[in-house]
N, CA, C and O atoms as a GROMACS GRO file, in nm:
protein
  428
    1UNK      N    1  -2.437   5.035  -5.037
    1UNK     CA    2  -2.444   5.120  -4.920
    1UNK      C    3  -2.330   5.082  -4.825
    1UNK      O    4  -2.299   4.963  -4.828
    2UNK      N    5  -2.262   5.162  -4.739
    2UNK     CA    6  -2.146   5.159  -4.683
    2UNK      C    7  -2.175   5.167  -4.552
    2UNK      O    8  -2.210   5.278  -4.515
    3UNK      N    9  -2.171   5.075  -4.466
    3UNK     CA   10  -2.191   5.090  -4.308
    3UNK      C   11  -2.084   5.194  -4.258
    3UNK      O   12  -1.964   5.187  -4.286
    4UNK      N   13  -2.158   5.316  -4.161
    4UNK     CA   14  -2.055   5.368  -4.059
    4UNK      C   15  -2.025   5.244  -3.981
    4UNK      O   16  -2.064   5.127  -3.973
    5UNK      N   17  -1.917   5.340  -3.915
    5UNK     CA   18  -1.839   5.255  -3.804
    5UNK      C   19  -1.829   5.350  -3.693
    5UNK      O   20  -1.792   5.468  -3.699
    6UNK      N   21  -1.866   5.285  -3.596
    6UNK     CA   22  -1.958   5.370  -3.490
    6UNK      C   23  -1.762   5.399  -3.387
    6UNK      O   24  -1.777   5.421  -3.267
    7UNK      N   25  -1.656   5.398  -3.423
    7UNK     CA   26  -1.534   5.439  -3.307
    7UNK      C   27  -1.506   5.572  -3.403
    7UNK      O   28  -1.530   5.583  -3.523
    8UNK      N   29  -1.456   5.653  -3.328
    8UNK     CA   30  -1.363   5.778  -3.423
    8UNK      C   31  -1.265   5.700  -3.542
    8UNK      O   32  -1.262   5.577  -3.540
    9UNK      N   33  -1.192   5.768  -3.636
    9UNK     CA   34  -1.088   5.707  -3.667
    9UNK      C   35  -0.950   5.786  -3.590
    9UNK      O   36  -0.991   5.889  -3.536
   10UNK      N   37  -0.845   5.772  -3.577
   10UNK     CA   38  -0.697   5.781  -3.519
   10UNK      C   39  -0.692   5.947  -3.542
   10UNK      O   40  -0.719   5.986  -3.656
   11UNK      N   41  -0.668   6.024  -3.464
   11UNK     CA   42  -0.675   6.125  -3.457
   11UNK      C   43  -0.779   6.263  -3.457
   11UNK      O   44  -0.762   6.384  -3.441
   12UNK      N   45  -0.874   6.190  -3.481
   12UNK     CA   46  -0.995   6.223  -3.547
   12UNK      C   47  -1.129   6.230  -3.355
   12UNK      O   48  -1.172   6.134  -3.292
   13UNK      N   49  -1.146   6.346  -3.334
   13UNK     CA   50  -1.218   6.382  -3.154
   13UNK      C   51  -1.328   6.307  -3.188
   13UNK      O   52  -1.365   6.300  -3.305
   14UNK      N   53  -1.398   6.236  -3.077
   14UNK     CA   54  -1.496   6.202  -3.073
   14UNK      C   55  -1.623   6.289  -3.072
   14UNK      O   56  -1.622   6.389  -3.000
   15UNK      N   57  -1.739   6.260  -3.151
   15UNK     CA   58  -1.815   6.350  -3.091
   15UNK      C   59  -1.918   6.345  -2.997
   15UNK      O   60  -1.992   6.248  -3.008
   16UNK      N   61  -1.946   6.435  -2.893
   16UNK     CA   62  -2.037   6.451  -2.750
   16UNK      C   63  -2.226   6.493  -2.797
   16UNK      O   64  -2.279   6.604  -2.796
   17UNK      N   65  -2.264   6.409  -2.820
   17UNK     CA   66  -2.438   6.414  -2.801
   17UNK      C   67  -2.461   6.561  -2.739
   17UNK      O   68  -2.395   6.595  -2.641
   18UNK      N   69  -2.567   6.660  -2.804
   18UNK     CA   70  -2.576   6.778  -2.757
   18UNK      C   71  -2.663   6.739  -2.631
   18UNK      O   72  -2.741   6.644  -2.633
   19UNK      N   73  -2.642   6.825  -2.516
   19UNK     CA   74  -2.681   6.811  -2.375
   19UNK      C   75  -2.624   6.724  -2.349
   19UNK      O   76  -2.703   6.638  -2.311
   20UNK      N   77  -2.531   6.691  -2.346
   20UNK     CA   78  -2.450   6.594  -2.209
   20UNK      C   79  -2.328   6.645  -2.252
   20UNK      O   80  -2.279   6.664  -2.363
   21UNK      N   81  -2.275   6.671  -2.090
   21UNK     CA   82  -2.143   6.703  -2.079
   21UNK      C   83  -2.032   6.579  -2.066
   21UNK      O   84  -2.046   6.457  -2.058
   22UNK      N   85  -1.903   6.677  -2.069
   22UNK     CA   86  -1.786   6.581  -2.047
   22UNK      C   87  -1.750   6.596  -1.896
   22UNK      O   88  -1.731   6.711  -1.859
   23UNK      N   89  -1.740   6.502  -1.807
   23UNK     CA   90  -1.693   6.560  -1.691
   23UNK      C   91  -1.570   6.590  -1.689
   23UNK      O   92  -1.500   6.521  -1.762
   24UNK      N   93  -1.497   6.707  -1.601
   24UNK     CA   94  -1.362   6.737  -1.624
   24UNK      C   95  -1.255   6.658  -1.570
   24UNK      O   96  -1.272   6.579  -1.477
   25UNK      N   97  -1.156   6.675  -1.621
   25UNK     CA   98  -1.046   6.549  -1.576
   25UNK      C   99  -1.006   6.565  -1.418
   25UNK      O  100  -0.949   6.671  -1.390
   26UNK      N  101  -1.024   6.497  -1.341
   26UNK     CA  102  -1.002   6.501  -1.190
   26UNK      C  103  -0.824   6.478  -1.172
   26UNK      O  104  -0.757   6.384  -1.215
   27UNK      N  105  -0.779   6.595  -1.095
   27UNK     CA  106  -0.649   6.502  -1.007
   27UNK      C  107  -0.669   6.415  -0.914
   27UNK      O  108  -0.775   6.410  -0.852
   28UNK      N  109  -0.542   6.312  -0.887
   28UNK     CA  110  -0.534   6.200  -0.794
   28UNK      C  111  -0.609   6.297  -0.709
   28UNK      O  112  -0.608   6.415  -0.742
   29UNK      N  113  -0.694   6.245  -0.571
   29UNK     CA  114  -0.707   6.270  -0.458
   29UNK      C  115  -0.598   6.356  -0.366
   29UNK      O  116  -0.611   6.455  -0.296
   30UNK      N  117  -0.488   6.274  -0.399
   30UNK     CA  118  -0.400   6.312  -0.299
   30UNK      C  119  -0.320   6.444  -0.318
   30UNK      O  120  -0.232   6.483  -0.241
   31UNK      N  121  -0.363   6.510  -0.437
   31UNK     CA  122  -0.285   6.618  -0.522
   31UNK      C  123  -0.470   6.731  -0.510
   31UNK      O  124  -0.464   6.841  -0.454
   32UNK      N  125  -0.568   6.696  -0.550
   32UNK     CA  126  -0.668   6.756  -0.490
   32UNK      C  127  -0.675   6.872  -0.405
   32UNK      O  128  -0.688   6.986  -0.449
   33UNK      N  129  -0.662   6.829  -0.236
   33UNK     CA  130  -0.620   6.962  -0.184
   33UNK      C  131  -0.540   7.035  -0.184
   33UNK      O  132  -0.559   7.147  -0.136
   34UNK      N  133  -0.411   6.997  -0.240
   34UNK     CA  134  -0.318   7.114  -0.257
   34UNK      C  135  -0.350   7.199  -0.387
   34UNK      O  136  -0.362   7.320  -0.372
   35UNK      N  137  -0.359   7.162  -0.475
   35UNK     CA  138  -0.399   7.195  -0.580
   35UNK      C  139  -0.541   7.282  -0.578
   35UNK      O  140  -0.525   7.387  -0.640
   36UNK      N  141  -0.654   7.270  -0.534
   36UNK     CA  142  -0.781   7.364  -0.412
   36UNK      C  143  -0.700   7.500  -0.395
   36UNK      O  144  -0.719   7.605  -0.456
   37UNK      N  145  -0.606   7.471  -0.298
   37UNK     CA  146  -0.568   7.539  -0.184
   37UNK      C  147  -0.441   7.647  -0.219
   37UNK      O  148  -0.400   7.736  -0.144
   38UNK      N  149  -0.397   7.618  -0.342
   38UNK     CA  150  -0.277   7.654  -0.436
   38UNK      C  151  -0.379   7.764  -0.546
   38UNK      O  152  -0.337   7.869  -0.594
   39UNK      N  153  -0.540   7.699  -0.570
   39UNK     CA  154  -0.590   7.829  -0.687
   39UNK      C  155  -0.666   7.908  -0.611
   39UNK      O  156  -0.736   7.994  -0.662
   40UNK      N  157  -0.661   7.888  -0.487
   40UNK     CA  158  -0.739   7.977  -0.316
   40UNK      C  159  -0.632   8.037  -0.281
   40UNK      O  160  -0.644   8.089  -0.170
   41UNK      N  161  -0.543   8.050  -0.324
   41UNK     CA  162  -0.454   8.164  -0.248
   41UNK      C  163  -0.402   8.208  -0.383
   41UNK      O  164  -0.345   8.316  -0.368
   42UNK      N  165  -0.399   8.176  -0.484
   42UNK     CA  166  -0.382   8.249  -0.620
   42UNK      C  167  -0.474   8.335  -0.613
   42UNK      O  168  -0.438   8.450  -0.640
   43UNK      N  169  -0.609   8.315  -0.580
   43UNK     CA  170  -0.696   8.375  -0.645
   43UNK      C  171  -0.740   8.522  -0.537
   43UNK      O  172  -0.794   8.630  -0.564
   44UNK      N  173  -0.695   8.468  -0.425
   44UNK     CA  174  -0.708   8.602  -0.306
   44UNK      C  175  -0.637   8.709  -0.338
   44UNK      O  176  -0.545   8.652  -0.396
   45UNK      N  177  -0.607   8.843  -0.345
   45UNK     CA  178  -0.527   8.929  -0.338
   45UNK      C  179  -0.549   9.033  -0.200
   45UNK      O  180  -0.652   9.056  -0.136
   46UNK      N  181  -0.393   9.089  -0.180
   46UNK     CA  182  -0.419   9.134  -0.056
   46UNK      C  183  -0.384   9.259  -0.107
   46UNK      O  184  -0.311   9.281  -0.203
   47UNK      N  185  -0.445   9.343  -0.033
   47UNK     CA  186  -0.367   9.499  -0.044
   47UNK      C  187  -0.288   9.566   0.047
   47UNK      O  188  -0.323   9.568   0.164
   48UNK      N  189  -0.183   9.623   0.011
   48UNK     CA  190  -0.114   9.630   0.069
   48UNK      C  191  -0.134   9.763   0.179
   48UNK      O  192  -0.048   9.798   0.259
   49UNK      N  193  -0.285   9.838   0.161
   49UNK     CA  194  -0.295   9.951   0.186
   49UNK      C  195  -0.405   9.845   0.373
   49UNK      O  196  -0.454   9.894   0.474
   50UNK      N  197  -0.392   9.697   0.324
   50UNK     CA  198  -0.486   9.678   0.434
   50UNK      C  199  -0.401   9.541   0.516
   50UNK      O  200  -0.441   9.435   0.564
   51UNK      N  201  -0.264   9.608   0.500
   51UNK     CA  202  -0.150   9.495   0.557
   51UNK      C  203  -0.077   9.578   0.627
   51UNK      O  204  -0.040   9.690   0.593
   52UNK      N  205  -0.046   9.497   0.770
   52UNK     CA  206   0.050   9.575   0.873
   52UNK      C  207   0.170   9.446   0.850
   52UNK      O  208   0.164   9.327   0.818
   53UNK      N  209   0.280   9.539   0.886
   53UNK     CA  210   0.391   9.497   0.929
   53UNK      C  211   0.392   9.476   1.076
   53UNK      O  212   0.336   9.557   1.150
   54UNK      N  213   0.471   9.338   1.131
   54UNK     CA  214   0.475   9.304   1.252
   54UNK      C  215   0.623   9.295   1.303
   54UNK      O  216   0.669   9.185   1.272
   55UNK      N  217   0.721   9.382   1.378
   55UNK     CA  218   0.838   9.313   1.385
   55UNK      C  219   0.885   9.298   1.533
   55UNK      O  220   0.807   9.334   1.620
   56UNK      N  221   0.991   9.253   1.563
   56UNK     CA  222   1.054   9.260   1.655
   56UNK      C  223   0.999   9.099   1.705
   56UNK      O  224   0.986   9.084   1.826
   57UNK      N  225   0.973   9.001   1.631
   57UNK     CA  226   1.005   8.880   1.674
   57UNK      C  227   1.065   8.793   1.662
   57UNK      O  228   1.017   8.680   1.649
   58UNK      N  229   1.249   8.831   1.664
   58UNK     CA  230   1.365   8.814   1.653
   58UNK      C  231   1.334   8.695   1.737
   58UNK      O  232   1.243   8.713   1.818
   59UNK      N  233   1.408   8.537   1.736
   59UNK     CA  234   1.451   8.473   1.824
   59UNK      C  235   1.336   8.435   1.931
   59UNK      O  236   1.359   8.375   2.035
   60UNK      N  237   1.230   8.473   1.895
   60UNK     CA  238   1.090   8.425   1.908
   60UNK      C  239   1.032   8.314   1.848
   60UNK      O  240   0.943   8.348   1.770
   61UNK      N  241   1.051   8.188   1.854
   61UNK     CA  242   1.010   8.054   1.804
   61UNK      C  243   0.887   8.044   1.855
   61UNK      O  244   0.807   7.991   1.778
   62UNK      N  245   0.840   8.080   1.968
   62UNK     CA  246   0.673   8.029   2.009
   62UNK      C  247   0.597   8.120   1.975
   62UNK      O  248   0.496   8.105   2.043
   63UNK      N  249   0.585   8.215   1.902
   63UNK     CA  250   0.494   8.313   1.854
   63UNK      C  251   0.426   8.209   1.710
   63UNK      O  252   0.491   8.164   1.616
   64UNK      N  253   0.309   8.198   1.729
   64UNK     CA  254   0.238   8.095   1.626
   64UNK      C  255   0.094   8.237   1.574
   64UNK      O  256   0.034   8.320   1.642
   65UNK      N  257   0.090   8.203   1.436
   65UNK     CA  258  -0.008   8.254   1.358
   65UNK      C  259  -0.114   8.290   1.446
   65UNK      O  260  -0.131   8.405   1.488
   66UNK      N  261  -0.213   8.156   1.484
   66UNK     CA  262  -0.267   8.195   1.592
   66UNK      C  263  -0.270   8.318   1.670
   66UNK      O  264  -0.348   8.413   1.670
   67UNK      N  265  -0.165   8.290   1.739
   67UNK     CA  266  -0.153   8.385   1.878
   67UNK      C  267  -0.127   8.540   1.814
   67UNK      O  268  -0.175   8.625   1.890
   68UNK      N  269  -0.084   8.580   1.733
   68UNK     CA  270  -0.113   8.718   1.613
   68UNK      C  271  -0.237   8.778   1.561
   68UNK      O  272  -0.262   8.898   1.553
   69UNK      N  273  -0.361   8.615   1.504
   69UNK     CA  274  -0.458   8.661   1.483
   69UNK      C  275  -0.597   8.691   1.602
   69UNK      O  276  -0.702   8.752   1.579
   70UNK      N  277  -0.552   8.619   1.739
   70UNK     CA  278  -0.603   8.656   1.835
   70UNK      C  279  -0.560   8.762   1.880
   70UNK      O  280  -0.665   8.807   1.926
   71UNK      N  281  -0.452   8.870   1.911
   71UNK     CA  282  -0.427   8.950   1.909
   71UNK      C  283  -0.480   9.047   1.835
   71UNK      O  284  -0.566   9.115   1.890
   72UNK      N  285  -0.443   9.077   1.694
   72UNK     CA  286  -0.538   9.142   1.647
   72UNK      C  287  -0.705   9.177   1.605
   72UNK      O  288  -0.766   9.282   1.587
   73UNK      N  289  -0.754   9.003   1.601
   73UNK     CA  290  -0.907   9.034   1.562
   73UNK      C  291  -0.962   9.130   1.613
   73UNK      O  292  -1.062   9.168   1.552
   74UNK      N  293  -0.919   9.212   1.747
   74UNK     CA  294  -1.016   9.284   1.802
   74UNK      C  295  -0.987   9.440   1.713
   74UNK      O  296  -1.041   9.544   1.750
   75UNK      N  297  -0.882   9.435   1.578
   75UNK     CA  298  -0.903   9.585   1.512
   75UNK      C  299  -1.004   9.560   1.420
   75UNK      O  300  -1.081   9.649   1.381
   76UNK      N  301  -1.011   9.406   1.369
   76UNK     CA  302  -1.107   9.384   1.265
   76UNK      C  303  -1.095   9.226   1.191
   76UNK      O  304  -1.026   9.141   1.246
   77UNK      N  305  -1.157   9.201   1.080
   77UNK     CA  306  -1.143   9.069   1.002
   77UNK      C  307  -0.984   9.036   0.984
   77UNK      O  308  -0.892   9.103   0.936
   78UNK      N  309  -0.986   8.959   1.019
   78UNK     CA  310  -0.810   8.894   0.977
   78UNK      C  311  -0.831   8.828   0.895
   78UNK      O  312  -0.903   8.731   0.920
   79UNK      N  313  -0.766   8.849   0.730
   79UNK     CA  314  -0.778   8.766   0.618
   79UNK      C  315  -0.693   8.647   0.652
   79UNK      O  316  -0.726   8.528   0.650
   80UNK      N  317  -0.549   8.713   0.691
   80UNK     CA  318  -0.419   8.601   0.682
   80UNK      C  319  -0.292   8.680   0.771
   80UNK      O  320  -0.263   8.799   0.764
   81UNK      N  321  -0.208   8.548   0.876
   81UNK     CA  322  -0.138   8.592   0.893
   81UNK      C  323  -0.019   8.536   0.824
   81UNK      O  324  -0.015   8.419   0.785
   82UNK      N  325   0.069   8.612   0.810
   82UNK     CA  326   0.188   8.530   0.751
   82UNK      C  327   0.332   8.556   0.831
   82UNK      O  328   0.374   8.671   0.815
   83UNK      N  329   0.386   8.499   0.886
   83UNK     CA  330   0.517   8.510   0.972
   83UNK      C  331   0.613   8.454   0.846
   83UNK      O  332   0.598   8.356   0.772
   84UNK      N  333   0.721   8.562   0.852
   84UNK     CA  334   0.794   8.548   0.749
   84UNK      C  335   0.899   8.433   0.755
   84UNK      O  336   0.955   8.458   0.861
   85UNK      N  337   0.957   8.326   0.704
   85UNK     CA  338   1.093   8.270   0.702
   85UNK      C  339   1.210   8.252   0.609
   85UNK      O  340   1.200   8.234   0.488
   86UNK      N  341   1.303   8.259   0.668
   86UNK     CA  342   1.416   8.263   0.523
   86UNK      C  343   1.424   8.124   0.464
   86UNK      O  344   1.444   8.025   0.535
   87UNK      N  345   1.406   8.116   0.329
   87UNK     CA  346   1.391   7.998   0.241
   87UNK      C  347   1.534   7.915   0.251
   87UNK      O  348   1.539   7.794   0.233
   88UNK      N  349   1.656   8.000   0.284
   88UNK     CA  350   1.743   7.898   0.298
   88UNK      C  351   1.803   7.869   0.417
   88UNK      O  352   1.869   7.765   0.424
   89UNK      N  353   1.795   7.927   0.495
   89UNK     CA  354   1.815   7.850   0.639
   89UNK      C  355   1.702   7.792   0.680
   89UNK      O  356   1.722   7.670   0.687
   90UNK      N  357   1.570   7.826   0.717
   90UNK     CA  358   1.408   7.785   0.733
   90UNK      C  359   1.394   7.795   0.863
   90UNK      O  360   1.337   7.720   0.944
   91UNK      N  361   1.486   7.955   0.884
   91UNK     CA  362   1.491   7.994   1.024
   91UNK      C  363   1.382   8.146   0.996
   91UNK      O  364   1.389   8.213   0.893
   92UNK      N  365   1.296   8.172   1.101
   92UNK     CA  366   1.210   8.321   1.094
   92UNK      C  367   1.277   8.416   1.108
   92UNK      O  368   1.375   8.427   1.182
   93UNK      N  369   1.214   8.518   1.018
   93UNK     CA  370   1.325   8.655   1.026
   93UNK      C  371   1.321   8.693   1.114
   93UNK      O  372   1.430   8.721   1.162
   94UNK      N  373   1.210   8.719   1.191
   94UNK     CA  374   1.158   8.804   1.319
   94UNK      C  375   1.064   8.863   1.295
   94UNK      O  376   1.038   8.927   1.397
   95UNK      N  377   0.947   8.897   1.173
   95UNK     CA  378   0.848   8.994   1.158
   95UNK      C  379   0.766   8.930   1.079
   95UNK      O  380   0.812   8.839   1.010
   96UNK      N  381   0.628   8.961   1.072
   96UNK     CA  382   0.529   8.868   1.043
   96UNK      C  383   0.412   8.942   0.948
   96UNK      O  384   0.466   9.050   0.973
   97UNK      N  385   0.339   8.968   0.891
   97UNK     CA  386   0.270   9.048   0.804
   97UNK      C  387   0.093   9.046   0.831
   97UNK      O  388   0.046   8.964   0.753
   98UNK      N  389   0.012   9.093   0.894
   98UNK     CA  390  -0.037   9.055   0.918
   98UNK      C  391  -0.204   9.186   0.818
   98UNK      O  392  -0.217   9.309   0.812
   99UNK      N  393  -0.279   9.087   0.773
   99UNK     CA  394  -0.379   9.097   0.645
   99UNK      C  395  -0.528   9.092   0.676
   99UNK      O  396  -0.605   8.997   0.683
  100UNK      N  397  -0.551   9.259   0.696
  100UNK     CA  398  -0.718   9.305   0.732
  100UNK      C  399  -0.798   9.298   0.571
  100UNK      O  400  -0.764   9.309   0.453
  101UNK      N  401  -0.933   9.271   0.657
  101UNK     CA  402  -1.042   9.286   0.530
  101UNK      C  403  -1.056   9.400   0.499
  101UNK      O  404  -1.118   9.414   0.393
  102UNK      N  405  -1.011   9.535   0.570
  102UNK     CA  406  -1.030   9.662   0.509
  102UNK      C  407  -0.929   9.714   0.580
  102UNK      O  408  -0.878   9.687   0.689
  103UNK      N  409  -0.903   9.818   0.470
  103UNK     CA  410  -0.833   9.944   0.505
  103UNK      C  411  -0.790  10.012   0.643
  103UNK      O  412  -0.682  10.049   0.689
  104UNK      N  413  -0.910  10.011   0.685
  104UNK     CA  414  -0.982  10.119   0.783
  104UNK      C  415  -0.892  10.029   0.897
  104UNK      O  416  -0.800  10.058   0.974
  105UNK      N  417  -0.973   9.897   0.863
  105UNK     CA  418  -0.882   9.758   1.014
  105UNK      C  419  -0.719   9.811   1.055
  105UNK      O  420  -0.667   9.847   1.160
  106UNK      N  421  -0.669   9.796   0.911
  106UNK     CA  422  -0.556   9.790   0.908
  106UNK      C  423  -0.491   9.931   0.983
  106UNK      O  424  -0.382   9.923   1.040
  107UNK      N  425  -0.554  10.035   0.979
  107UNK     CA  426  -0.500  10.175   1.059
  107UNK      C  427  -0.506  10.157   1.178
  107UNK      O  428  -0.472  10.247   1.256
   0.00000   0.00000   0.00000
């Protein structure tokens, strides 16, 4: 009679006892919230039928997200604001996009 040998051999998956799981592989901590926060805005979509354009804030540096979505809440839900910037200077264009929960907000 031939004893098993209770390790996998080299290439060969281990196998998992039915009812118990594998827990899933965690990122560092420090990669965690971005990584959250990176499949939370993947996973949102906006429409464009419930997005205003904001412009004329040329040379306007103190205009903050904030102060846009207090402004508007009173048409409706503010999903997101987004103030636009150019990726290679990392100066603002001047116009900002700003993202209702409905349609209707957005008119």
């Amino acid at each position: 009679m031939v004893a098993e040998e209770d390790s996998a051999t080299p290439g060969e998956a281990e196998a998992i006892p039915v009812g118990e799981t594998v827990p899933p592989a965690q990122p560092p901590p420090e990669e965690a919230g971005l990584s959250h926060a990176i499949s939370l805005a993947m996973r949102e979509q906006y429409s464009p039928e419930c997005s205003i354009y904001v412009g004329g804030l040329e040379g306007d540096d103190e205009i903050y997200p904030e102060q846009l979505y207090e402004h508007f809440k009173e048409c409706g839900e503010v999903k997101r604001v987004c103030i636009k910037i150019d990726k290679a200077s990392g100066e603002r264009m001047g116009h900002a996009y700003v993202d209702f929960a409905e349609e209707s907000q957005a008119e």
